[in-house]
The first five atom37 places (N, CA, C, CB, O) and aatype in JSON, in Angstrom:
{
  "aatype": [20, 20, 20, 20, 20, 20, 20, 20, 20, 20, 20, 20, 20, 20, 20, 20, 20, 20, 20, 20, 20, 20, 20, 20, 20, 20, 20, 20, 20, 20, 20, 20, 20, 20, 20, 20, 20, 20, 20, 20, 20, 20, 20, 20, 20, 20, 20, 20, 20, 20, 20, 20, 20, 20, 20, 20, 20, 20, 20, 20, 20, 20, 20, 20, 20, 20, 20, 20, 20, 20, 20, 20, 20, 20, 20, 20, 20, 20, 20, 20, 20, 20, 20, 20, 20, 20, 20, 20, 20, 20, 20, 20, 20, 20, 20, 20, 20, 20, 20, 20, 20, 20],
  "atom_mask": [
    [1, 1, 1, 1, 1],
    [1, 1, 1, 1, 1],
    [1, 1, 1, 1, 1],
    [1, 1, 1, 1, 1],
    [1, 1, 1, 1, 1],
    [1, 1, 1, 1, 1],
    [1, 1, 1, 1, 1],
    [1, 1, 1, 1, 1],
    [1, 1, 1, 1, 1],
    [1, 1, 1, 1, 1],
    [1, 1, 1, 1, 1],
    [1, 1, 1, 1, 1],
    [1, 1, 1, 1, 1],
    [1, 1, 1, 1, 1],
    [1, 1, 1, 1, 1],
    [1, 1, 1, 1, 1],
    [1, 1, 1, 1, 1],
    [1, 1, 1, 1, 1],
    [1, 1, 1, 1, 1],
    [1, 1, 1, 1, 1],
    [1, 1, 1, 1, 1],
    [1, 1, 1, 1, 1],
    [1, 1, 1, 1, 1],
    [1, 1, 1, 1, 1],
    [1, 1, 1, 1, 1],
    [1, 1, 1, 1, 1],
    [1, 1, 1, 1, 1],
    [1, 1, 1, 1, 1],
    [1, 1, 1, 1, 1],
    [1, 1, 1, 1, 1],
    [1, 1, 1, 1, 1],
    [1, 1, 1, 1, 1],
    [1, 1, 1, 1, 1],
    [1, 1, 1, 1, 1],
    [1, 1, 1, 1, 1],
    [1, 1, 1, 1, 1],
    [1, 1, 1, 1, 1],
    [1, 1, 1, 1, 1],
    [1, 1, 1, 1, 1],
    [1, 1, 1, 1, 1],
    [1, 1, 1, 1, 1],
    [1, 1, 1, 1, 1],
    [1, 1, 1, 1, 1],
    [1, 1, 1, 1, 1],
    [1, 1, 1, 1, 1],
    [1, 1, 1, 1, 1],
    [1, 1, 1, 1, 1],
    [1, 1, 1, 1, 1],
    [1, 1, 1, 1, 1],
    [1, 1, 1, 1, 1],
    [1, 1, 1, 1, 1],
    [1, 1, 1, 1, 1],
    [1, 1, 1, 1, 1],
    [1, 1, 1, 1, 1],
    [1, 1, 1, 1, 1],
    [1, 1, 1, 1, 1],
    [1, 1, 1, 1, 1],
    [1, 1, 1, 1, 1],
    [1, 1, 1, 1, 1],
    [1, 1, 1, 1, 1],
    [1, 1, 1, 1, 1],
    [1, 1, 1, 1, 1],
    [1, 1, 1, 1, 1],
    [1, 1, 1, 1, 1],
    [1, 1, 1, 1, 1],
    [1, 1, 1, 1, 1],
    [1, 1, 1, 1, 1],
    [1, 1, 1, 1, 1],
    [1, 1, 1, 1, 1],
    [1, 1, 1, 1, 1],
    [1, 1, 1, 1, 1],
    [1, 1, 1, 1, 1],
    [1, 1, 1, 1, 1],
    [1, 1, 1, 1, 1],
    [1, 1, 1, 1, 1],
    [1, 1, 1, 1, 1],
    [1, 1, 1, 1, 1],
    [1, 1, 1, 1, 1],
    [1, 1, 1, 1, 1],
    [1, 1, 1, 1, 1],
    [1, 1, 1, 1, 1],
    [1, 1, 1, 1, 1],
    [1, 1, 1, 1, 1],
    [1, 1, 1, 1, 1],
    [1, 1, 1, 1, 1],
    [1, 1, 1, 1, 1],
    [1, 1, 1, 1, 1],
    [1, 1, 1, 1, 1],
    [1, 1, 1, 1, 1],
    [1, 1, 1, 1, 1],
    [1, 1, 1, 1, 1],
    [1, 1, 1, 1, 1],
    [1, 1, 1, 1, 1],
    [1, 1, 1, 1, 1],
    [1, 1, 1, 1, 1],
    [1, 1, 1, 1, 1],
    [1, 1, 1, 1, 1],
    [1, 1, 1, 1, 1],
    [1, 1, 1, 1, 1],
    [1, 1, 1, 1, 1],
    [1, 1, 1, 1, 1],
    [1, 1, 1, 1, 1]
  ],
  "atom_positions": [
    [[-25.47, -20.08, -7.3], [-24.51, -21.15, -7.19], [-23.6, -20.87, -5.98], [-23.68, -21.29, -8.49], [-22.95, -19.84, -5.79]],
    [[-23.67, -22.05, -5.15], [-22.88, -21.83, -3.9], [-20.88, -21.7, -4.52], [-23.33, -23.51, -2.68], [-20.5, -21.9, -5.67]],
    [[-20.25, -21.41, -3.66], [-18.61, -21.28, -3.98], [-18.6, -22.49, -2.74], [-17.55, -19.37, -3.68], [-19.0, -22.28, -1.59]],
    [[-17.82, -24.34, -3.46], [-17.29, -24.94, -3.02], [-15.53, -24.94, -2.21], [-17.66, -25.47, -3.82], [-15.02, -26.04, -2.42]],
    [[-14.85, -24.27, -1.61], [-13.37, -24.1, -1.41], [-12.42, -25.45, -1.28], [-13.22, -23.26, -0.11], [-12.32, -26.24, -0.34]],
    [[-11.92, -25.43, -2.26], [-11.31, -26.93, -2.23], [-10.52, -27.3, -0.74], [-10.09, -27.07, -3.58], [-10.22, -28.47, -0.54]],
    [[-10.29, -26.54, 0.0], [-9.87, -26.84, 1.29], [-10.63, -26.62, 2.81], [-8.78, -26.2, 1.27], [-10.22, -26.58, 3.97]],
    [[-12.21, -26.46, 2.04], [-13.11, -26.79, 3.18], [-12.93, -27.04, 3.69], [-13.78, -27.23, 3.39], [-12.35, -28.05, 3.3]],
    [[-12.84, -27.01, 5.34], [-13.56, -28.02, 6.28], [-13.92, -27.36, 7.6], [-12.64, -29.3, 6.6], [-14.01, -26.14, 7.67]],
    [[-14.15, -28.23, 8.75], [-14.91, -27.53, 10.07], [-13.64, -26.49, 10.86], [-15.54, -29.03, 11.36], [-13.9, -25.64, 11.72]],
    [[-12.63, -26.71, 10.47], [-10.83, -25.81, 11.16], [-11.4, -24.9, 10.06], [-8.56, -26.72, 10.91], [-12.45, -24.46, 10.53]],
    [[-11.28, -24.54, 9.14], [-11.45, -23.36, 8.02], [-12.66, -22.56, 8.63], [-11.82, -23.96, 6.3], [-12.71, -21.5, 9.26]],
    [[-13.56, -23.42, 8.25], [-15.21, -23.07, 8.73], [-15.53, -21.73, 10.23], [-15.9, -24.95, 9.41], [-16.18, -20.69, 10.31]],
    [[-14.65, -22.54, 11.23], [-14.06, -22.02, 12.66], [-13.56, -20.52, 12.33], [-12.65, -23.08, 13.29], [-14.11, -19.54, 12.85]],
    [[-12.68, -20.42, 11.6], [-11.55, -19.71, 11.22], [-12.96, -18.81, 10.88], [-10.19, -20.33, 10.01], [-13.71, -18.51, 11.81]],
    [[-13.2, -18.5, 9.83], [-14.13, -17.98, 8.75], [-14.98, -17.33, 9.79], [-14.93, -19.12, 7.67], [-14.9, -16.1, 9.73]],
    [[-15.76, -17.79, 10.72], [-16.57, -18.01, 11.35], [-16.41, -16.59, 12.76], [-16.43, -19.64, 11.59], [-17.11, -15.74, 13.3]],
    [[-14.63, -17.26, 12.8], [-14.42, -15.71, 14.45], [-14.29, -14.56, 13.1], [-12.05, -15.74, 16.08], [-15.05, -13.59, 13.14]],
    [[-13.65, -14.66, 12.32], [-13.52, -13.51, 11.35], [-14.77, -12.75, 11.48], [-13.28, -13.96, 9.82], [-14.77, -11.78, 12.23]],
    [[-15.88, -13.09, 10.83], [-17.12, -12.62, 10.82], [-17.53, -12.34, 12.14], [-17.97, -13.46, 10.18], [-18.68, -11.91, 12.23]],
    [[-17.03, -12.45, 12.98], [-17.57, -12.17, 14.6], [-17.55, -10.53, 14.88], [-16.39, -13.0, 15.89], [-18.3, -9.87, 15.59]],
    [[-16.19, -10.03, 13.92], [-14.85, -9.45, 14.58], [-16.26, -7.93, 14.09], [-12.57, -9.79, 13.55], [-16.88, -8.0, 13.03]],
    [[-16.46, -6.91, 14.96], [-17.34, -5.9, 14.21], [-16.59, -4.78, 13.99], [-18.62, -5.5, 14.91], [-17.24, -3.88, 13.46]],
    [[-15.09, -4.45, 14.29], [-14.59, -2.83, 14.56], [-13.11, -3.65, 14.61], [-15.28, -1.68, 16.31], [-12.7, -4.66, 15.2]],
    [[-12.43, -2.46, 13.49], [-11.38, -2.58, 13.01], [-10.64, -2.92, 14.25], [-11.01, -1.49, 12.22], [-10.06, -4.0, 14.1]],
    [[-10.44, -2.41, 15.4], [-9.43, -3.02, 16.38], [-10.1, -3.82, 16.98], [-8.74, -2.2, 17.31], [-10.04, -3.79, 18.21]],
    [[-10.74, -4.56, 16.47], [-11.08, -6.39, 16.69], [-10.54, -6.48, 16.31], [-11.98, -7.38, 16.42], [-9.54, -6.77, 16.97]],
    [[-10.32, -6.4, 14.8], [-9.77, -7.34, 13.89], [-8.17, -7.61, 13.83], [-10.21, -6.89, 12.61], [-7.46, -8.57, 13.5]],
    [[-7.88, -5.92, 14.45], [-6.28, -5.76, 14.68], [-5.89, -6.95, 15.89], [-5.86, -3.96, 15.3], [-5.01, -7.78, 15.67]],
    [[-6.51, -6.91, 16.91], [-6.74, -7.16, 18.25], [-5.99, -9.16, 17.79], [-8.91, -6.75, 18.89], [-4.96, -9.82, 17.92]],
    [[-7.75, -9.33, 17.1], [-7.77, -11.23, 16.36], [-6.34, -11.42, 15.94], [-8.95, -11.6, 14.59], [-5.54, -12.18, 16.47]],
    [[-6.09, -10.49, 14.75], [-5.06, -10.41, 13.88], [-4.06, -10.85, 14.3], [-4.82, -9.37, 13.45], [-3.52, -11.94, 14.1]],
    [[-3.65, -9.63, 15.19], [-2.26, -9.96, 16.24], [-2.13, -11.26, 16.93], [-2.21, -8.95, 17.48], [-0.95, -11.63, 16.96]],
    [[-2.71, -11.85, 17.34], [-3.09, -12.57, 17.89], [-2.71, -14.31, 17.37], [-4.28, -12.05, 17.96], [-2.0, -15.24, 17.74]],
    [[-3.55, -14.04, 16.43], [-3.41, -15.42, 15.19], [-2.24, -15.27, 14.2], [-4.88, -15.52, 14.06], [-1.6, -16.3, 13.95]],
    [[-1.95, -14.35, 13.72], [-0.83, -13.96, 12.42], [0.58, -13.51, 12.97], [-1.43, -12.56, 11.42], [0.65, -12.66, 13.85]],
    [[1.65, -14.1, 12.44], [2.98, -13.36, 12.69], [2.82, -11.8, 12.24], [4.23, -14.11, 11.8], [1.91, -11.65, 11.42]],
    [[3.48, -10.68, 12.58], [3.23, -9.49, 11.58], [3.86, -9.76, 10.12], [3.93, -8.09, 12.21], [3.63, -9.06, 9.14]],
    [[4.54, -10.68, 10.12], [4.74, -10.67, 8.31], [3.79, -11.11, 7.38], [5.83, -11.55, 7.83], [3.66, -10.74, 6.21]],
    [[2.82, -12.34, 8.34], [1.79, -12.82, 7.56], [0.38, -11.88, 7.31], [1.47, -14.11, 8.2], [-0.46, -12.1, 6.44]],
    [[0.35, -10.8, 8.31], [-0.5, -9.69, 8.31], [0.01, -8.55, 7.29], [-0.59, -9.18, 9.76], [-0.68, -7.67, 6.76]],
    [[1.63, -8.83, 7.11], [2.07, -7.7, 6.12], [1.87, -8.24, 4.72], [3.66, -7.26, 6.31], [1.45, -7.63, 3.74]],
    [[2.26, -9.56, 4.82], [1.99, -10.21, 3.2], [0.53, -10.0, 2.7], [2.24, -12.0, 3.14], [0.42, -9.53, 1.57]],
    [[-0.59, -10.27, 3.4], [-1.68, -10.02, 3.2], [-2.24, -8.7, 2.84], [-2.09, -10.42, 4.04], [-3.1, -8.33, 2.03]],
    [[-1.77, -8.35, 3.35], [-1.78, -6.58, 3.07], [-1.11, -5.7, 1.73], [-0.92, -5.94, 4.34], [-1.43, -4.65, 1.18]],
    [[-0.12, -6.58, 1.54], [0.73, -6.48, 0.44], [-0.37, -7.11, -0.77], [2.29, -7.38, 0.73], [-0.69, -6.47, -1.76]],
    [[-0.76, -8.2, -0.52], [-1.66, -8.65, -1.79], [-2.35, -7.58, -1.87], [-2.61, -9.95, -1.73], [-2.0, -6.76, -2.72]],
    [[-3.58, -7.27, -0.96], [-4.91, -6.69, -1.06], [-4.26, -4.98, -1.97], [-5.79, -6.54, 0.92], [-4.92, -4.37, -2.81]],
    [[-3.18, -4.67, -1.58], [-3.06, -3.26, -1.99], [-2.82, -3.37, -3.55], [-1.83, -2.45, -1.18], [-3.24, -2.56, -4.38]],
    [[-1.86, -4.79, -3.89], [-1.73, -4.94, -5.71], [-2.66, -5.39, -6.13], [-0.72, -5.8, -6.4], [-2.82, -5.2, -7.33]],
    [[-3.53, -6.03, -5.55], [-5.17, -6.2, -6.34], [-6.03, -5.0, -6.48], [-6.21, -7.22, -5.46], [-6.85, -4.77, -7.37]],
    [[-5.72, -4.3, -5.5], [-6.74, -2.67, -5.6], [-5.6, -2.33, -6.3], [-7.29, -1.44, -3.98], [-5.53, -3.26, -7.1]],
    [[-4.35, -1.38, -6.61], [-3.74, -1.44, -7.85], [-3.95, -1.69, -9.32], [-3.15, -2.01, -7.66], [-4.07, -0.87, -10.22]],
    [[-3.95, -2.88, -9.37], [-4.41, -3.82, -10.74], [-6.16, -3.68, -10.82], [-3.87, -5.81, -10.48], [-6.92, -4.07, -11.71]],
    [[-6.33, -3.3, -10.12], [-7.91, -3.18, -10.47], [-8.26, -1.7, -10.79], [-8.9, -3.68, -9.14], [-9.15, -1.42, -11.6]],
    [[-7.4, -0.63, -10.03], [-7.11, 0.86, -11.13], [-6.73, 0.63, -12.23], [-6.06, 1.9, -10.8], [-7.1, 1.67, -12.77]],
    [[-6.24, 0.02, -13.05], [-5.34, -0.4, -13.7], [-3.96, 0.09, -13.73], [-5.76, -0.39, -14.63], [-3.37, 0.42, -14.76]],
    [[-3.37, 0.11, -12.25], [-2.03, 1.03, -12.57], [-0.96, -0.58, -13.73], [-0.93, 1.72, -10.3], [-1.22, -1.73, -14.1]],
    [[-0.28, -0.01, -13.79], [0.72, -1.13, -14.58], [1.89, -2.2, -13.38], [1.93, 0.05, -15.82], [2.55, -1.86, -12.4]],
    [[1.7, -3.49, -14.04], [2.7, -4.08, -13.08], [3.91, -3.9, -13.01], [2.75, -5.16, -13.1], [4.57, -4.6, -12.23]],
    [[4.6, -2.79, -13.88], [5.89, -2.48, -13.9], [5.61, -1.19, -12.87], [6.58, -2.23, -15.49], [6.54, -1.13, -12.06]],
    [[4.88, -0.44, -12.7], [4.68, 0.53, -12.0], [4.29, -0.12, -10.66], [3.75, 1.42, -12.63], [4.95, 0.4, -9.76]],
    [[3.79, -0.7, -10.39], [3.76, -1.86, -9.0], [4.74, -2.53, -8.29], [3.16, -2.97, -9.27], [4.92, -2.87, -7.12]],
    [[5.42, -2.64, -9.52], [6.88, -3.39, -8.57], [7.95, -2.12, -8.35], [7.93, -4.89, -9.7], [8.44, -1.87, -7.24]],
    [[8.12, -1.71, -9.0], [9.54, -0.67, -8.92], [8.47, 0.47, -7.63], [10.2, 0.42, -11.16], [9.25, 1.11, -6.93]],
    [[7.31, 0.7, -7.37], [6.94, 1.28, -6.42], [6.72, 0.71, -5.12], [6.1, 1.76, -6.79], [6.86, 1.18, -3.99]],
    [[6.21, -0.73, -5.66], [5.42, -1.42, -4.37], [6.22, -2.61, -3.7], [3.91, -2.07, -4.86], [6.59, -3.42, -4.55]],
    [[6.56, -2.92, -2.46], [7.64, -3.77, -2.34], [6.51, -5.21, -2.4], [8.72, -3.44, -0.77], [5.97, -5.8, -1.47]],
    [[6.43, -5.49, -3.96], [5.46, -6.68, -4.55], [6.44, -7.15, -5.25], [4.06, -6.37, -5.46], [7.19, -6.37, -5.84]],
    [[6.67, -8.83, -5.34], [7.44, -9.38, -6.25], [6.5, -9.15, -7.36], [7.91, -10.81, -5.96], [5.58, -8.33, -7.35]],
    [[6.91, -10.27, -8.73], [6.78, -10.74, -9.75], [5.83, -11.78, -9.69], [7.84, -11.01, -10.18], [4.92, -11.94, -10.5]],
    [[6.07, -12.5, -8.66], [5.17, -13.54, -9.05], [3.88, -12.86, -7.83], [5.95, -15.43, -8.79], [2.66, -12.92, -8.0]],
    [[4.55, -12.27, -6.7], [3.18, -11.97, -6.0], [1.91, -11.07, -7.08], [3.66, -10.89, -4.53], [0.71, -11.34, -7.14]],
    [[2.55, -10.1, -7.76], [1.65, -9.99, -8.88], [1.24, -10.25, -9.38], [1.57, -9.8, -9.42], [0.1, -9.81, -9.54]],
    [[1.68, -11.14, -10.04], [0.88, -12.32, -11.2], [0.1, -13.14, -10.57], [1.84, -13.37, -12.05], [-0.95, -13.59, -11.03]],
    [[0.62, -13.4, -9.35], [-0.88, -14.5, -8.58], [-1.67, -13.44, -7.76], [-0.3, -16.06, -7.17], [-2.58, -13.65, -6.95]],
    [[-1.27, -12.57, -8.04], [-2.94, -11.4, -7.44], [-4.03, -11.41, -9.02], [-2.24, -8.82, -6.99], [-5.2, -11.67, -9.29]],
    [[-2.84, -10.95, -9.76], [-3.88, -10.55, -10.72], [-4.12, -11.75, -11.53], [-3.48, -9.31, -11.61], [-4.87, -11.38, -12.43]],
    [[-3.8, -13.33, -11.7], [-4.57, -14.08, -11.87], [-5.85, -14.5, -11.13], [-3.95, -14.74, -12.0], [-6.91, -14.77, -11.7]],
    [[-5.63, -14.54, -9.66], [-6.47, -14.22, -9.12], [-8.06, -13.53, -8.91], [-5.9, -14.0, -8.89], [-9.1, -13.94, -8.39]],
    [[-7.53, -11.92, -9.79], [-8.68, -10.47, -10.1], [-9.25, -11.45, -11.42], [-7.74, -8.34, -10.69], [-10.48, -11.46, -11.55]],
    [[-8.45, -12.28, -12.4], [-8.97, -12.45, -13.6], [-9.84, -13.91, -13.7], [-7.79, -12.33, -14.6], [-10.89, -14.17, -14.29]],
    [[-8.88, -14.84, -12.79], [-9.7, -16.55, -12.97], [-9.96, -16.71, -11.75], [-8.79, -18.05, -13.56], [-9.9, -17.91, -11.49]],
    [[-10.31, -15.89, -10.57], [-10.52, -16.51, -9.48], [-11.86, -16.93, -8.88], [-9.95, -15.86, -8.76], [-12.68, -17.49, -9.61]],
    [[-12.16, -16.68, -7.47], [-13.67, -16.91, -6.84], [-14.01, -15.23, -6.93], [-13.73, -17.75, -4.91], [-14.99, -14.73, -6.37]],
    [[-13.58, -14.9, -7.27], [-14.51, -13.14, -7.05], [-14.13, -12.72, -6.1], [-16.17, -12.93, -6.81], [-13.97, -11.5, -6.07]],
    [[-13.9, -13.25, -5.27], [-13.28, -12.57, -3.74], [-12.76, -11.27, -3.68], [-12.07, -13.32, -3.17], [-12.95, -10.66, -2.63]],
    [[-12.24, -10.79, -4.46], [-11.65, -9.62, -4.22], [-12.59, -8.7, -5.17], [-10.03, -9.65, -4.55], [-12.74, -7.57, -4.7]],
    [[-13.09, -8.86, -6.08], [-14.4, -7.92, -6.3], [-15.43, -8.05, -5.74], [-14.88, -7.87, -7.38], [-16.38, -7.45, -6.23]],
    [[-15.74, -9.19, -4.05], [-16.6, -8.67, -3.4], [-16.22, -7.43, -2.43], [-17.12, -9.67, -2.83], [-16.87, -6.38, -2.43]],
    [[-14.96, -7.71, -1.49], [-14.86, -6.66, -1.49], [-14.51, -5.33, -1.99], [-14.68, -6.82, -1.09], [-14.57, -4.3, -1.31]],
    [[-14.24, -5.39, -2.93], [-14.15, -3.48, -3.64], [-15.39, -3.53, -4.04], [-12.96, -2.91, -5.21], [-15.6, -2.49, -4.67]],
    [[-16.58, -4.38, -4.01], [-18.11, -3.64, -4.12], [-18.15, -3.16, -2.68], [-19.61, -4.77, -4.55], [-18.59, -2.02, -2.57]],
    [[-17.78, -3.77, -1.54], [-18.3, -3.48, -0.29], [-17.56, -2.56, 0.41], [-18.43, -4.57, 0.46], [-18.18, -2.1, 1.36]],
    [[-16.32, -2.08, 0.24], [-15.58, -1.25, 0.95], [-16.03, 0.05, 0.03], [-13.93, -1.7, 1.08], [-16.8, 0.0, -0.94]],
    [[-15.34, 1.28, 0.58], [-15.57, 2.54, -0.12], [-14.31, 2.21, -1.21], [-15.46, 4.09, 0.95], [-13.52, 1.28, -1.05]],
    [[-14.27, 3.04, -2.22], [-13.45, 2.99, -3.25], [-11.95, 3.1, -2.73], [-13.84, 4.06, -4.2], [-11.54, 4.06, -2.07]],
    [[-11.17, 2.02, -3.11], [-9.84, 2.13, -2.29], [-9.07, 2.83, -3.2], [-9.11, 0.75, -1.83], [-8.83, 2.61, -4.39]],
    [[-8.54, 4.18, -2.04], [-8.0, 4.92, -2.55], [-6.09, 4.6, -2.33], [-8.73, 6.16, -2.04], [-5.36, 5.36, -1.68]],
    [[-5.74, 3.66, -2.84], [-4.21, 3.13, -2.73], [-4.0, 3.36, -4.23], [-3.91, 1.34, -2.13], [-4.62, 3.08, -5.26]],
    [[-2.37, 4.27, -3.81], [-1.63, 4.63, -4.85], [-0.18, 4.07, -4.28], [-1.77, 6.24, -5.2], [0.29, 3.97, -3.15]],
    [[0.32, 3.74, -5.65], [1.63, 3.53, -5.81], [2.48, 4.12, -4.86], [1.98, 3.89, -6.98], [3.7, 3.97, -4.94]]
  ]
}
């Protein structure tokens, strides 16, 4: 079964598209910088580390008082890990085991 994204289209597609181009981490830094404010590269970064978190199972009280993660950024990661597209358990099949601690 294909994954439909309710905000498809050929601008997304584009987007999606240089991503997958990018082969070595300072591409991606390189793209990154480039396209993203550094806060929107930090917010992102901020998710990915409370989803690998919540997927150790550390606790969300132990996430926030450690991790500068709100309340709700938590809860929409880990609704996310629980009702989402899989996205984030494709990559923790594909990366090496992320080793992020609190």
């Amino acid at each position: 079964m294909l994954f439909e994204a309710k905000y498809a289209n050929a601008d997304v597609d584009l987007l999606y598209d240089a991503v997958l181009s990018l082969k070595t981490r300072e591409e991606c830094y390189r793209f990154f910088d480039d396209l993203c404010t550094i806060k929107e590269i930090q917010d992102m970064a901020s998710r990915l580390k409370v989803a690998c978190l919540l997927h150790a199972k550390v606790s969300s009280q132990i996430i926030q008082t450690q991790v500068a993660a709100s309340t709700s950024t938590i809860g929409r990661v880990n609704r996310s890990l629980r009702y989402g597209a899989e996205g984030y358990d494709i990559v923790f099949d594909r990366i090496k085991k992320p080793t992020v601690r609190p």
